[in-house]
N, C-alpha and C positions, 0 to 999 in steps of 0.2 A: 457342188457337183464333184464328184470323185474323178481321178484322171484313170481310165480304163487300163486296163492291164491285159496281158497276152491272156492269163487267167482269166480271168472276167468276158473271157470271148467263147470260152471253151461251152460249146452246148450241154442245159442238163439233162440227166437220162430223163428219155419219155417217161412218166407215171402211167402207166396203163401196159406196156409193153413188156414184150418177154424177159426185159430185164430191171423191170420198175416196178414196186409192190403198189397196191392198192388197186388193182386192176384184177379185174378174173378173169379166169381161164377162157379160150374161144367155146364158144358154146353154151355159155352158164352165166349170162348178164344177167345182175340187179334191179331190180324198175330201181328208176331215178323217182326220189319226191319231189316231182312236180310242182304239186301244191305248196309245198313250202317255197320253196324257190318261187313262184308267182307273189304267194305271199309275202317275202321280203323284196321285190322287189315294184310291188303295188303304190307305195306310197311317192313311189321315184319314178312314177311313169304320168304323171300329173302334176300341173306348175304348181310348184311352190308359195306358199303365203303367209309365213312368216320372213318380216323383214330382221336381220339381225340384233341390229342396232336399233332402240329407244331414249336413252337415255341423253339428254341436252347438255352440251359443255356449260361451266358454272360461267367461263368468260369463254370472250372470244378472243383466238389465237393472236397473237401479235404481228402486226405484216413482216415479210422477209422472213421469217424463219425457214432457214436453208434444208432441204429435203435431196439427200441423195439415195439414189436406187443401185445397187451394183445386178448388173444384169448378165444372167447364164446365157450359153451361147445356144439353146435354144428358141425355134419361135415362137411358144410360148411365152417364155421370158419374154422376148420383146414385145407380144399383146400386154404381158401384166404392166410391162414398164409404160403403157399407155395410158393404161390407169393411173399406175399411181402419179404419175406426170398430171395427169387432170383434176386427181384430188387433192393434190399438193398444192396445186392453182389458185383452185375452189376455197381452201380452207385460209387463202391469203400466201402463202408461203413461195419460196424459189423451188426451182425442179433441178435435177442434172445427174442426166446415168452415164454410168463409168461400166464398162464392160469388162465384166472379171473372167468371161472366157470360161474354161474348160481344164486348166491345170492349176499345180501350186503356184507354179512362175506367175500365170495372170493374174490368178487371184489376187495374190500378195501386192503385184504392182498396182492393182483397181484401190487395193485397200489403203494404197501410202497414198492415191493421187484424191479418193476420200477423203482423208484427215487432213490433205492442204487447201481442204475447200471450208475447213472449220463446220461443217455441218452441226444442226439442232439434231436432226432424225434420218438415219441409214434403213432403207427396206433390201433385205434381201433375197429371195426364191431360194428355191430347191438348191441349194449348193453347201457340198457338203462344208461346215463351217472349219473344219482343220486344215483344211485348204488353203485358208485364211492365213496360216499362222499364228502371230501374235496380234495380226493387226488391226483383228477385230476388238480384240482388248483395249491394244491402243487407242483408237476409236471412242469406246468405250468411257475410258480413263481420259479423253480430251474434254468429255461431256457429254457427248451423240447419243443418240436415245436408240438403242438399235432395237428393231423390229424382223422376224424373219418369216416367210411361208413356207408350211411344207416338213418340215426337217425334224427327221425319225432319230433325233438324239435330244438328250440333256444338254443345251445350246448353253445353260447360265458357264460354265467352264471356259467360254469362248467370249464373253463377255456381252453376247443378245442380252434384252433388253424381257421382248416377249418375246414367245415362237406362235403365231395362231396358225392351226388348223396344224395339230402334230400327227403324231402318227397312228393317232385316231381314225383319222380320216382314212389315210392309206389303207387302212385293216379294214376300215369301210367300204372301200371302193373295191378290195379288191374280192369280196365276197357279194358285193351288188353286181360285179361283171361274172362272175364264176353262174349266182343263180339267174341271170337271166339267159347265161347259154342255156344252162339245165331246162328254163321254163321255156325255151324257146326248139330249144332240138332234143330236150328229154333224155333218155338212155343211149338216143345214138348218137351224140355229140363225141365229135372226134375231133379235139382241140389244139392250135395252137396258142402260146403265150409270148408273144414276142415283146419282150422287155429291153429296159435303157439302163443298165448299169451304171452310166456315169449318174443318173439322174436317185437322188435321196429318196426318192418315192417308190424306188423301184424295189427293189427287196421286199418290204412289207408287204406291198400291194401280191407280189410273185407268192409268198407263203399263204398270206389270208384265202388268194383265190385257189390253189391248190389243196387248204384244207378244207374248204369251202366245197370244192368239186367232190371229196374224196365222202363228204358226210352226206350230200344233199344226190350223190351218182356215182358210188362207189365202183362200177364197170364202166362209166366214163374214160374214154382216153385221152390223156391230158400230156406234150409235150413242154420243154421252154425252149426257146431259141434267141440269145442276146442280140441286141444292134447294135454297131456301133451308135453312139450320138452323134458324130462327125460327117457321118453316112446321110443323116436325115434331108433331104432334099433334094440327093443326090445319086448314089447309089445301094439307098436304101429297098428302093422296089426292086428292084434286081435282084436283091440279096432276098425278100422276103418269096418272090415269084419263084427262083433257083431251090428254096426251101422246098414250097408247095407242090412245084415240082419230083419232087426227089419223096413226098410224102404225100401219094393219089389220095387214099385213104380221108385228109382233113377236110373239116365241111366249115371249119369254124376256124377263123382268125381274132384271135381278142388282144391288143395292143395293150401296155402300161402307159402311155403316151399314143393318143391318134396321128400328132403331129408325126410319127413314122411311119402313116399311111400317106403324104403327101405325094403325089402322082401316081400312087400303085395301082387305081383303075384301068387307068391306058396301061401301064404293066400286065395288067391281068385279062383284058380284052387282047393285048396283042398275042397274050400266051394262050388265048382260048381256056381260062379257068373262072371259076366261079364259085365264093365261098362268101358265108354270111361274117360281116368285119363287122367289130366293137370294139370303142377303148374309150380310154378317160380322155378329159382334154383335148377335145378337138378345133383346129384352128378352122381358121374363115375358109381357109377350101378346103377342108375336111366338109365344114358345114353345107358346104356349097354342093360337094359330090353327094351329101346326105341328099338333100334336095332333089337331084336329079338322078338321085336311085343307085348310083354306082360305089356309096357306101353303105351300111346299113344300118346301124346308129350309134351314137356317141352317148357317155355317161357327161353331161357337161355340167360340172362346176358353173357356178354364177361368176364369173371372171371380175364383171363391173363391181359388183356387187361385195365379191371377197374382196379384192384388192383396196375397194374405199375404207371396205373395214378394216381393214389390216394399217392405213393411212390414219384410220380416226383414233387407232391405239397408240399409233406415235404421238398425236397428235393430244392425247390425253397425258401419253407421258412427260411430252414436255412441259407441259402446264402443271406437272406435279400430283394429275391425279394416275390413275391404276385405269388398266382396261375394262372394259363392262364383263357383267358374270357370262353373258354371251358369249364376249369373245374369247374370254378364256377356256372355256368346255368345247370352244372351234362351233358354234353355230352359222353354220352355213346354207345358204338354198341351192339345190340338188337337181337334175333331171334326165331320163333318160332321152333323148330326142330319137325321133324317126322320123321318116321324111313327112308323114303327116304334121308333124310339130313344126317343121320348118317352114313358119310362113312368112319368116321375117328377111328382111336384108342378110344374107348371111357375111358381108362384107362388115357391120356392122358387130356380129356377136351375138350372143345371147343372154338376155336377162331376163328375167321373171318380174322385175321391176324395173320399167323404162322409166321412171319418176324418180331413180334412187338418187340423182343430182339435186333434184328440189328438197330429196329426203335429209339428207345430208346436209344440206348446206343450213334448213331449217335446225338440223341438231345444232352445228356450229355456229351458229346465231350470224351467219353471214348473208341470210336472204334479204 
C-alpha cells in the first residue's frame, strides 16, 4: 500500500467534460456498444465452475511450519487474513498476522517483527512492496517463502517469492466494471470512479476502466474522484455523498474497492439521492446492503477460494516444488453479484465453492 500524498488526493479531470477529451459535444452522443459490453460481461454474471487448483501435494506438509500474513489496514485485508489464517491451520502449520498498516514506518516495523518470528511462508495483500524496504529481502534471505496478492509490479526485486493474481487481474476488473455500467445504463451513463490510491490495485484498475469506457461508450461521462483509505469507515460517505452532491448529473457510482461504500446508504437516504453503485471487493456489509437493495452489485472475487490458493503456493514453495500452471496465469473464480445472487449468509462471504476446505485439504493429503 502506498502512503497517500497531498498529490494523490488532487481530483482527476472528468473524461467526458468540457475539459476532458473523449467525450462529445452536448448534443451529438455516440450509441454505446451495448452488446459488447453485455457480451464481456456474460460469463461473470453466472457462478463459477472451475476450481483453481487440481493438482495433489507429492508429500504432506510438515506440522508447524510457521505462516505469517502481514495485513494492510484495510478490511479487506483483514477478511483475506481470515483466510489465510484457516488455510494455514488446515495445511498443518502456525498462523500470525502482523499489521504493516498504511505507511513506510509500519511497514518496515511489521516486516523486522516478521523475521523475529523465523517464518517458513509470508502472505502479503495489496501493499505496495517498497514500502517494505529492505525487509522484505531480509525475509527473504532468512529463508521465508514469500507469497504476495494483488501487486501491479515486478515484486522478484523485493525479494516475493510469487505474486498470484498481478495485474492481470486489475486490467480485468477494471474493464468488467466499466462494461457492465455501459450494458447497464448504455449511452447515458454518467459516471463516477472513486478510487484508493494507497491501495496497489488502484491505478490499473482506474486506466483499464476508463479505456474501457472510452471504446465500448465513447460520449459516456466518466469522472475520478480519490478516497482517502483512512477515511474508509468513517468519513468516507460524507466525502462520496458531498461529491454526488456537487455533481446532480451522476446516475452511476463504480468503486475500485466496495469496501468505500461502507455506511454510504444511510449517507445517501439521509441526503435524498439515488444512484446505481458497483465495485470490486465487497465486504460482508457491503454484501449485506447488496441484499437488501440499498447497494446494487459487487464484482466479488472468491475471497475463500483466492486466498487458499494463494496459501497452497506457499505451501508448495516450501516443500521445494513451484506453483501450479493455474496459479501462475492468476486463475481465479469471478462474479458479479446482485441482490438476486445473494442468498447466502452474507456475514459469511461469498464462494462459488462451499466445499473448497474438503477441496483442499484432499489436495494437501491432510483429510
Amino acid at each position: 500500500m502506498a502512503a497517500l500524498s497531498a498529490a494523490a488526493l488532487v481530483t482527476v479531470a472528468a473524461c467526458g467534460s468540457s475539459s476532458a477529451s473523449g467525450g462529445s459535444p452536448s448534443g451529438s452522443k455516440q450509441p454505446a456498444n451495448v452488446a459488447a459490453a453485455k457480451s464481456a460481461v456474460a460469463g461473470y454474471t453466472v457462478a463459477p465452475t472451475d476450481f483453481p487448483v487440481s493438482e495433489r501435494l507429492p508429500h504432506r506438509l510438515p506440522a508447524g511450519k510457521k505462516f505469517v500474513y502481514l495485513q494492510c489496514s484495510t478490511p479487506i485485508c483483514a477478511a483475506v487474513g481470515t483466510f489465510v489464517k484457516q488455510a494455514a491451520l488446515a495445511a498443518g502449520g502456525t498462523f500470525t498476522a502482523v499489521n504493516a498498516g498504511s505507511t513506510a514506518q509500519t511497514a518496515q516495523a511489521a516486516a523486522s517483527s516478521a523475521d523475529a518470528l523465523k517464518p517458513d511462508a509470508v502472505i502479503l495483500g495489496a501493499i505496495d512492496p517498497a514500502l517494505f524496504g529492505g525487509g522484505l529481502k531480509k525475509l527473504a534471505g532468512n529463508g521465508a517463502k514469500l507469497v504476495s496478492l494483488q501487486i501491479h509490479k515486478d515484486v522478484r526485486p523485493y525479494g516475493i517469492t510469487f505474486n498470484y493474481l498481478g495485474p492481470e487481474l486489475s486490467q480485468r476488473n477494471g474493464k468488467l466494471l466499466a462494461d457492465w455500467v455501459i450494458a447497464r445504463r448504455g449511452a447515458q451513463a454518467d459516471t463516477v470512479l472513486y478510487t484508493l490510491p494507497a491501495l496497489d490495485i488502484s491505478a490499473p484498475m482506474q486506466d483499464a476502466f476508463k479505456e474501457e469506457m472510452t471504446a465500448n461508450c465513447p460520449s459516456c461521462k466518466v469522472r475520478v474522484v480519490p478516497i482517502d483509505v483512512a477515511t474508509i469507515g468513517t468519513t468516507a460517505p460524507r466525502t462520496i455523498v458531498t461529491d454526488l452532491q456537487a455533481h446532480k448529473s451522476t446516475n452511476t457510482a463504480v468503486f475500485v474497492s466496495l469496501s468505500a461504500a461502507g455506511g454510504l446508504p444511510a449517507a445517501l437516504k439521509a441526503a435524498g439521492l439515488s444512484v446505481t453503485t458497483v465495485g470490486f471487493g465487497p465486504t460482508a456489509g457491503n454484501l449485506q446492503d447488496i441484499k437488501d437493495g440499498s447497494l446494487t452489485a459487487a464484482l466479488n472475487i472468491d475471497f475463500p477460494v483466492s486466498t487458499w490458493t494463494a496459501v497452497d503456493a506457499a505451501v508448495r514453495l516450501i516443500e521445494g516444488a513451484q506453483p501450479t500452471d493455474n496459479e501462475k496465469v492468476g486463475a481465479v473464480p469471478e462474479q458479479f453479484l446482485e441482490q438476486k445472487d445473494v442468498t447466502f449468509d452474507p456475514t459469511r462471504g461469498w464462494t462459488a465453492f462451499p466445499d473448497y476446505a474438503q477441496r483442499f485439504a484432499r489436495l494437501w493429503q491432510v483429510s
